[in-house]
N, C-alpha and C positions, 0 to 999 in steps of 0.2 A: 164790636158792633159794626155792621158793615152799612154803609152808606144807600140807600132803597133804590138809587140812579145808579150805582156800577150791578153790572151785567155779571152775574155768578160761571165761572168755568160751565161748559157745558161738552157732552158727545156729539162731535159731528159726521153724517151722514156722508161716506162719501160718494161721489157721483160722475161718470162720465166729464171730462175735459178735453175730447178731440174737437179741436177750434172752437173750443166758448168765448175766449178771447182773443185770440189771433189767427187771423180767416189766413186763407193757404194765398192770398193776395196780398193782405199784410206780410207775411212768411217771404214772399215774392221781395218787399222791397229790407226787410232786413236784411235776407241773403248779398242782397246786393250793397249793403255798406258794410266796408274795412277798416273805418276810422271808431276810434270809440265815440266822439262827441255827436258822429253820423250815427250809430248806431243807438245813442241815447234817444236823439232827437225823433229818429221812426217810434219808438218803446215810447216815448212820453205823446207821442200821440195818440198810437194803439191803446195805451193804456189808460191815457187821458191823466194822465200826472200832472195836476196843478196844484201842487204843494208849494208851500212857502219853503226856503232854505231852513234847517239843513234837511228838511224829513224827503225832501223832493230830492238831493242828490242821493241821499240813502237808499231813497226805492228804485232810483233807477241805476246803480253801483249793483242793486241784487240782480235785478234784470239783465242789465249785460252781461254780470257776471255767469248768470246762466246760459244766455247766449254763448256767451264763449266758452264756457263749457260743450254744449252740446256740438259746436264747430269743433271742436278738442277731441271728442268722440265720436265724429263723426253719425251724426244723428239725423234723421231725415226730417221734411218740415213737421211733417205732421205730429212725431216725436216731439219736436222742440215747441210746438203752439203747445202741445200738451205738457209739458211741464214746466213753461211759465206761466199755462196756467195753474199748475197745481203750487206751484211756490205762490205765486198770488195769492192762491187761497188759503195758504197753512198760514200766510201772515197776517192775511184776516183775521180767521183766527185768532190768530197770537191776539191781537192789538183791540178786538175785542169786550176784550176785559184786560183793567189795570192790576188783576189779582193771576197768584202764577197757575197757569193750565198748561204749563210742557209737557206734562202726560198723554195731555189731552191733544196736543197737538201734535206728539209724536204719533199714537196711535192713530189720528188722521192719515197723517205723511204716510207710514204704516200701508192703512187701507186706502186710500186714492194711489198709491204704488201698483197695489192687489188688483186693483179695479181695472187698470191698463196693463197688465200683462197675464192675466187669466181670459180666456176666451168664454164668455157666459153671455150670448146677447139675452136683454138687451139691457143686462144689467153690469156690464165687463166685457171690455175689446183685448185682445193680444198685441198691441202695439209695441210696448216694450221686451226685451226675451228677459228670462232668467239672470243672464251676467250683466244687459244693462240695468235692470230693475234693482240689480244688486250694485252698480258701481252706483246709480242715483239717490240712493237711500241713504250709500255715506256720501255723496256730495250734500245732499240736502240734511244730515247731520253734520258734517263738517263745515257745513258754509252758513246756515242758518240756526239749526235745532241749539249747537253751540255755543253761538252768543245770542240767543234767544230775547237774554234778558238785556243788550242794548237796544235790540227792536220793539223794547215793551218800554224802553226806556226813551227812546226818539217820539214814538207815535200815539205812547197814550197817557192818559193827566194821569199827573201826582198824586197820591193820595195819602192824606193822613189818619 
C-alpha cells in the first residue's frame, strides 16, 4: 500500500532551457571564478541553494561539477546555462517522489538532450551538435543517472 502524500513516478514533458536558470549575466560572473569555493558561492546564489548541510553541499558538488565539465569541453555560455539547467531538472525529478523513477528520469535526460540539439522552433533549438549531445548524455549517466539512488537518498523522506 502506498502512502496517499508520496507523489507516484510520472512522464515528464520536456521543454526548452536556454537561460531558464542562468541569465548570460549570471554566465558572465561564473566564467569569471577559478576557485571552487568562488564558483559554489555564484551557483548557490543563481540557484538559490539554501539547504541545510549535507543536501546543500551535495547540490552544489553537482553543479560545479557540471560547471567544470562544460569548461572541460569547452562549451559556450549558453551551452552551460543550458545544462545546468537540465541537470537541475532531471533531479527534480529524481527527488520528486521517494519511489524509484530512473526510467522515468532517464527518458527525460533522454529528451531534454533531443530538445537542444534538434533544430524544431519553437519546440527545439540546436545548441548542442551531435558529439556533444553524445559526450553529455554519458556525463549525465555517469555523474548522475549512476548514483541516482544516493540523490533519492540525500533529498527525499524515508519511507516505510
Amino acid at each position: 500500500m502506498v502512502d496517499s502524500n508520496i507523489k507516484l513516478p510520472r512522464a515528464l514533458k520536456a521543454k526548452l532551457m536556454l537561460w531558464t536558470d542562468v541569465s548570460y549575466h549570471d554566465m558572465e560572473f561564473i566564467d569569471q571564478m577559478q576557485s571552487i569555493p568562488d564558483i559554489e558561492s555564484v551557483l548557490c546564489r543563481v540557484f538559490r541553494v539554501y539547504l541545510p548541510q549535507p543536501k546543500r553541499g551535495v547540490l552544489l558538488e553537482l553543479y560545479v561539477q557540471t560547471v567544470l565539465f562544460c569548461r572541460t569541453h569547452g562549451l559556450k555560455k549558453e551551452q552551460t546555462s543550458a545544462l545546468l539547467s537540465i541537470i537541475k531538472s532531471i533531479h527534480e525529478a529524481n527527488i520528486e517522489t521517494p519511489l524509484n523513477n530512473i526510467d522515468e528520469c532517464l527518458k527525460y535526460s533522454q529528451e531534454l538532450l533531443l530538445c537542444h540539439s534538434v533544430r524544431r522552433p519553437p519546440f527545439s533549438i540546436n545548441i548542442f551538435s551531435f558529439e556533444e549531445a553524445n559526450c553529455i548524455f554519458t556525463y549525465i549517466h555517469n555523474y548522475y543517472l549512476r548514483i541516482y539512488k544516493l540523490y533519492k537518498y540525500v533529498f527525499t523522506p524515508q519511507t516505510h
